[in-house]
N, C-alpha and C positions, 0 to 999 in steps of 0.2 A: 255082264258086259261092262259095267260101273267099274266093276274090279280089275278088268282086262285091261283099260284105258289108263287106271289108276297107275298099276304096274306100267307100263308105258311111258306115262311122265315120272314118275320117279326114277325108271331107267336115264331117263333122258339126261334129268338133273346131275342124276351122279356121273354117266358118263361125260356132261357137259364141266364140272368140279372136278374131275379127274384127268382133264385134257385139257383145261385152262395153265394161263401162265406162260412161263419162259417151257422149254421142253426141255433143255438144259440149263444147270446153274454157272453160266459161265464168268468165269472170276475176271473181273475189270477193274482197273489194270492189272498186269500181269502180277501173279506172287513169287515168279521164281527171279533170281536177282537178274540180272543181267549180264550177258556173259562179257568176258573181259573183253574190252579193247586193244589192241598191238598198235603202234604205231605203224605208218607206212609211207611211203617215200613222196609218192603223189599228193599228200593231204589229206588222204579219205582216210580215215580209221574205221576199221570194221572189224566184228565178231559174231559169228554163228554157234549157234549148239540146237541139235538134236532134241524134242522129245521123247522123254523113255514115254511109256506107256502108263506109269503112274504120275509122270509130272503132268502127262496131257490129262488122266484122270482129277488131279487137283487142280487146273488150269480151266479145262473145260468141261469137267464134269462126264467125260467119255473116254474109252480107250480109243483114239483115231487109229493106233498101227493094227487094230483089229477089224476098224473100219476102213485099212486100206488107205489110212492118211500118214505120211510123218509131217511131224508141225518143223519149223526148223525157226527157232527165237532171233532176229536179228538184229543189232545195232548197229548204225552209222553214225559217224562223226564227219563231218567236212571238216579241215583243220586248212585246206587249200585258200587263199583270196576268191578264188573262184567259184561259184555255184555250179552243182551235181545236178544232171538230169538222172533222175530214177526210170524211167521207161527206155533209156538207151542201157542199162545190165544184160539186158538178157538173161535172169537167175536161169541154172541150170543145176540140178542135180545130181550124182553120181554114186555106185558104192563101191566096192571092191572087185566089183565083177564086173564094170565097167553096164551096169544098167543104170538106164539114164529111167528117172522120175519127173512126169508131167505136172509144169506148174500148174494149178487149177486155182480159180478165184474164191474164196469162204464161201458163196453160195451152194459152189459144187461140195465144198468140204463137208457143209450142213446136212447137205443131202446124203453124202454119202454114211455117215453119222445115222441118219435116219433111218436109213435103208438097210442099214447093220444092227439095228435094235428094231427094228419093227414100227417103228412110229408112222401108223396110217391115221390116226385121230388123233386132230390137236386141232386147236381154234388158231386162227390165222393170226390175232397178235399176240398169241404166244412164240408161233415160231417167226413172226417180223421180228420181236422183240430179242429171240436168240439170232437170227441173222444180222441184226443192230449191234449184237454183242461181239459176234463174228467178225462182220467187219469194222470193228472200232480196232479190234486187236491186230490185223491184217497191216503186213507192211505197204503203206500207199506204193501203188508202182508208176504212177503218175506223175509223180510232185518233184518239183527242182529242190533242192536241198541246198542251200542258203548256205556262207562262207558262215562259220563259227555252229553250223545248227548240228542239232541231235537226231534221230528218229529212232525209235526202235516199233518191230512188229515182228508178226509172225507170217511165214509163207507157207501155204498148203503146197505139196505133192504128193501125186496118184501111185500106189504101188498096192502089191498083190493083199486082197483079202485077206483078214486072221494070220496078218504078219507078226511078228513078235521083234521083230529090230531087225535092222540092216548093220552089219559092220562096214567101216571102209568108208563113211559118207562124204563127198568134197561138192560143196559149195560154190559154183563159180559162177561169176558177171565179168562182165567188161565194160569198159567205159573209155571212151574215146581214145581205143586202141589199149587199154592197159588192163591187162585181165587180173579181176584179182579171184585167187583163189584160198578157200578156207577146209582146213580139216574139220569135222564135227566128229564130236565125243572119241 
């Protein structure tokens, strides 16, 4: 019976050492550079690009288009006198085939990441600490965006399981009737 119990907590330990920590290594700040700016007429400068499936691997330490996620890198510039509301865009997604992809907020992102690798044990500030990660790198869609300011993040969208890319992908918001639209990759 000694022995039973023994095995027991030693199970415990190791499975409790082996499910501590972050559940992913996700790289803060970004390592891939930032994609170019264009200028534009309005003031806003902006640039989107696509993750392939090994930038999200060096980025977040996961394939997301196999979990169903493309991450999509974006910067803004305000170069306008005026300040940008970020919750009036409306991101929208699109690819060649006119399928539209659901924004989803990094929570859901996280989860769907988990749920594509199996991850049912993990200690809870391991994965607060990769959801911390998640959304530090997440474009705020919240926040006014200041004449002269920068932002850059990333936007989750839902698309089909064990996807391996989408061609075709465009990018689009609007903002006080001016839509801007972006090619990715």
């Amino acid at each position: 019976m000694n022995n039973a119990i023994r095995h027991v907590v030693l199970f415990a330990c190791i499975a409790c050492c082996a499910c501590g920590g972050q559940l992913y290594k996700v790289a803060v700040p970004p390592k891939l550079a930032p994609p170019f700016l264009a200028s534009d007429a309005n003031g806003l400068n902006a640039a989107a690009r696509a993750l392939t499936g090994d930038e999200a691997l060096g980025q977040f330490d996961a394939n997301l288009l196999l979990a169903g996620i493309v991450a999509v890198d974006v910067q803004l510039a305000n170069r306008a006198q005026t300040p940008a509301q970020l919750a009036a865009f409306n991101w929208q997604l699109q690819d060649s085939a006119n399928t539209q992809f659901k924004l989803i907020p990094p929570k859901q992102a996280l989860r769907r990441v988990m749920r594509h690798y199996g991850n049912t044990l993990y200690l809870r500030a391991g994965y607060a600490e990769t959801l911390a990660n998640y959304e530090t790198l997440a474009l705020p869609l919240t926040v006014t965006l200041a004449a002269q300011q920068e932002l850059r993040g990333f936007l989750f969208f839902e698309s089909k399981y064990e996807a391996t890319g989408s061609t075709g992908l465009t990018l689009t918001g609007n903002l006080a009737g001016q839509p801007l639209r972006l090619k990715l990759n």
